[in-house]
Every structure is written in C-alpha cells, then in structure tokens.
N, C-alpha and C positions, 0 to 999 in steps of 0.2 A: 279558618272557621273553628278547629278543633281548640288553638288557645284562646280563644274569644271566649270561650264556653268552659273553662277549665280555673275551678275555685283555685282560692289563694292558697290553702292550706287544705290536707288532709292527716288525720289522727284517726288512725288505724285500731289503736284501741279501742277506741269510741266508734268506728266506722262513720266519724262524722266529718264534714266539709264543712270548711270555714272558707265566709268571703268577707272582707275588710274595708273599712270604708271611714271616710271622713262626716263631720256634721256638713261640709260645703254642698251646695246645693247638686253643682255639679258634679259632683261625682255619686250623691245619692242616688236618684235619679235612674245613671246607668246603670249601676251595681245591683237595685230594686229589678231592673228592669232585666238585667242580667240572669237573678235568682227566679224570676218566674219563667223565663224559659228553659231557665234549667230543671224547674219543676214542673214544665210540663211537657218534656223530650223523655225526659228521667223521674217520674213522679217515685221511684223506691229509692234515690237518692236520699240522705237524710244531709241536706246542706242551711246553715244558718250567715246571717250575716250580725256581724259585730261592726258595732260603731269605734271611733278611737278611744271613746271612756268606757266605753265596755272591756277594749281590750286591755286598754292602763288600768282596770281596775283587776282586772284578771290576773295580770304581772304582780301588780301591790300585792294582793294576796298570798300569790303564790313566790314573792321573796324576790321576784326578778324584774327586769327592770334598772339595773342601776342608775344613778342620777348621775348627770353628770360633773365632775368635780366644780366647776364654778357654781354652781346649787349650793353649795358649802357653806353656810352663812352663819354669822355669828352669833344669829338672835332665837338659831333652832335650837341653840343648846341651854339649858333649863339649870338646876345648880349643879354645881360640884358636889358630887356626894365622896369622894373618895380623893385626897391629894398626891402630887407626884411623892413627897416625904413619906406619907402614911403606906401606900403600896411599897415603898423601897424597905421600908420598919418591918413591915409587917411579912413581905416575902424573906425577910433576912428570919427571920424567926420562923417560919415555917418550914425554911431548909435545916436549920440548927436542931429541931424537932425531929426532922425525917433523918438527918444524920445522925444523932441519938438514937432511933430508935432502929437501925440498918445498919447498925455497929456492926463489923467483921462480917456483911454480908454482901451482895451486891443486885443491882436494881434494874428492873427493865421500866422506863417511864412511857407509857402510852398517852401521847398526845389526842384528843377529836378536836380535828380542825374547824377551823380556823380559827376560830376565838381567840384560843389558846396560845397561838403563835407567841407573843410578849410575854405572858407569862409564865410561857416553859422554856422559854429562854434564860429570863432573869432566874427563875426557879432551882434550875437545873446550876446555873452559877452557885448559887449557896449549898448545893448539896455535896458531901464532901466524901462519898461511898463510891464505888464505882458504879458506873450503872450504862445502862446502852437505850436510846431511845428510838419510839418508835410510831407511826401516828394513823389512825385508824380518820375514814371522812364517812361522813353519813350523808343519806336522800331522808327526805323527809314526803310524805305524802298528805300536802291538805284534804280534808272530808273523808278518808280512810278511816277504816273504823280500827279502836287502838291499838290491834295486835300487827297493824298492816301497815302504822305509818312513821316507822323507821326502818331503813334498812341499810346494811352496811354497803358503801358502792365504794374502799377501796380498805383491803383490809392490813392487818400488818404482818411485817414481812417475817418479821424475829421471831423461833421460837419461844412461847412462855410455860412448855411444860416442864414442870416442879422449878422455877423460877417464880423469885418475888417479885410483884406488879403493883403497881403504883400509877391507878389510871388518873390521868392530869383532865380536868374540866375548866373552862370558865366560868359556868357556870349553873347552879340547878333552880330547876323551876318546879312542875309538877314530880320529876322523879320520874317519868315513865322511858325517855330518853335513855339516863343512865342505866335503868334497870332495865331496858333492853340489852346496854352493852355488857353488862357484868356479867347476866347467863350468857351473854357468846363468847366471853371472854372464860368464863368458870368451865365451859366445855373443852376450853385445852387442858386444865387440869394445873394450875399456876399452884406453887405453894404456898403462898399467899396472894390474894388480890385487896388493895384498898384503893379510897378514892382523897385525892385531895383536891378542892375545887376554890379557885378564888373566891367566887361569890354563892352564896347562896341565900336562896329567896322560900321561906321554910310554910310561910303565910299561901303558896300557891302549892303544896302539896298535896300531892293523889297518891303517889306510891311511897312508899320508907324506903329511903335506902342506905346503907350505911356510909356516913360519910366522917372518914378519920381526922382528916384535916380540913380545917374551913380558914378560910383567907377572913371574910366580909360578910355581914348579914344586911342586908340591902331591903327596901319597897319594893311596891306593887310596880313601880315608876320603869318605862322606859329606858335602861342604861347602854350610854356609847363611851367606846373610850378606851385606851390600852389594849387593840387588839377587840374589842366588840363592836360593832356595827348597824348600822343602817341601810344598807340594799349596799352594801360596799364602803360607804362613806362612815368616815371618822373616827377607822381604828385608830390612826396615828396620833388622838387627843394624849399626851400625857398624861393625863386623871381620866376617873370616871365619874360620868355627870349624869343626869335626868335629859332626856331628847322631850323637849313639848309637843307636847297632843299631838298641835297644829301640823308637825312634820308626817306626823304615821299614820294619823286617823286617816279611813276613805270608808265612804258610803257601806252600811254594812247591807244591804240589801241590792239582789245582784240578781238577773235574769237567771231565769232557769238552766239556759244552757252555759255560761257559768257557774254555778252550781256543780252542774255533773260532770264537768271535768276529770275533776278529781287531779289536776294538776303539782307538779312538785313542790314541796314547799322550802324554802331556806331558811324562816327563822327559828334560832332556838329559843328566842323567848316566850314561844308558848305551847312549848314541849318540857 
C-alpha cells in the first residue's frame, strides 16, 4: 500500500513531488487517480504530475536528454559555415601567434569542457612553448538570475599563481560565462590571464570581455561541429555548420511548474 501511493520523483529543493505519466489513456487515468488521493491523505503534500511532453520538454530546455545516435540525420545539418581546410589554416596561425608572443616563457592552457576538447587538442599541437594543461567544467543554471547561473562543478588542478594562463573557449556568446570564469580565475592571482576562443559571436554580447585571440566570427545561427553540439550529438562533424531550426526549436511556453524548476542547464550557446 505504501509504494502504490509513493510519487515518481522527489526534488528536495523544491520540496516538490513529481508523478509521471503517458498521453495513453491507461495509464492517465490511474496516475489522476493516484494524485487525488494523495491529495487528500496528504493535502500539505505539494505533488504535480507531468505528461511525457511536459517532461521532454523540461530535459530540451535544460540541455538533457540526449538523442539517440541513429536520430543523427543528414537533413538537421543547415550550411557549412566553417571547412575542415580553413579550421586547420587558421588554428595553424593562432598557435604561431601564441608562440610569438610566449617566447622564452611558458604556458598553463585552461580548457572549459567540453566544447573545446578538438580544439585544444589541435591548438595545443601548434603551440611550440612549453605549457601544461588543464580543464576547468561548468553547471549552468536555467531561470537563475545572472550572478547565479554559472558555476564551477570541477575545478583545475594546476596551480596558476604568478603563471601565464591562456583560457582556451569554444566559444563566446553573451560574455557573461567567460566573465564569470576570469574573476575566479584572476583570484589565483596568474601573471598573466588571456583568452583565445575559436569562435566568437560578438552580435550577442552583454558583457566585454577581453578576448586576445579569436579563431571565427560567426551568426546568430545554431553551430555544431568539431567538438560543439547538440544534446551530445555531432561533435565528431569535421566543419562547423548551422544545426536548422527544426532540430532545437521546442514549444516556448511551458507550465508553471516547469518554469520553477530552475533546473540545470548544458547549453553554452546562450550563455
């Protein structure tokens, strides 16, 4: 009797109860049926029930969810904005740069995952100083208000005090991301910190941030590819392309208790 009456989920932050349920008739039904007696055993309960689109829409949002790899199709991918030639050119010249200018010094590269993975790989190949690398991951918090929704969940390991830093990005959008990580980064006290980022998206900026080297200046558009993604899907494209609408758009109007969540978020493109 007690797991008959015992919701799917509970989120303690929220002190809220989640029950789960399909559109099929049969299983509505119970679950409906389920929830009023739990509200009326337990009326200071605060328990809601979510449909399956309520919940897929909850995961889109908040970054998770991945698809699964046969989803992979050839028709989500919109143009090549960027080819495998012009990323190899152009990363060759961005290390010959940073090697120029870290002449008789040497380098700690700070990777934020995962983006980055390909192009601090390649990166790191052209750069001809010594350096040690090292990689910082972020949480991101959807509907958090801005000073609340980044935060570091693994930090790095190396120290960088009176060391030159050289934070590696995929990519910038607003700026408020990076500029979160430079003051937690400028509190070790590094003797130099700069940033060089493949891409940058200069049209979506909130915060300035200084950015020494820039790979690509890129649209508004959607980009997957070398290491950037999709709920997981299509780092491994050799270029980077435009992902169509039709792939990312979902419903932007969302029940209230969606809404208050306040659930994780993964993507960096719109941070």
């Amino acid at each position: 009797m007690a797991e008959m009456f015992t919701p799917d989920f509970y989120l303690p932050e929220h002190d809220l109860y989640i029950e789960l349920t399909t559109m099929k008739q049969s299983l509505v039904t119970p679950k409906n049926r389920k929830l009023r007696m739990l509200r009326e055993l337990y009326p200071e309960l605060n328990v809601r029930l979510l449909y399956r689109k309520d919940y897929q829409q909850l995961l889109a949002k908040a970054g998770y969810g991945a698809l699964e790899v046969q989803h992979l199709r050839k028709e989500d991918v919109g143009e090549i904005l960027i080819s495998p030639v012009e990323l190899e050119t152009r990363i060759r010249a961005l290390g010959r740069k940073i090697s120029r200018d870290y002449r008789g010094q040497s380098l700690v590269l700070v990777g934020v995952l995962k983006g980055i993975t390909f192009f601090l790989a390649d990166l790191a190949r052209q750069i001809k100083v010594p350096f040690v690398i090292d990689y910082l991951d972020l949480q991101r918090f959807a509907g958090a208000l801005p000073q609340d929704r980044v935060r570091i969940a693994r930090d790095i390991d190396y120290p960088i005090e009176g060391r030159h830093v050289l934070l590696v990005e995929d990519i910038i959008n607003t700026g408020l991301t990076t500029d979160y990580v430079l003051s937690e980064l400028r509190r070790r006290q590094p003797t130099s910190l700069e940033v060089v980022t493949l891409l940058d998206r200069p049209l979506r900026r909130l915060v300035k941030v200084p950015l020494r080297y820039v790979g690509f200046q890129i649209p508004n558009d959607y980009v997957v590819g070398y290491g950037l993604d999709y709920r997981e899907l299509y780092r491994n494209l050799p270029f980077i392309c435009s992902l169509r609408a039709s792939v990312y758009d979902i419903p932007t109007a969302a029940p209230d208790s969606l809404v208050s969540l306040g659930a994780p978020a993964k993507s960096r493109q719109s941070l």
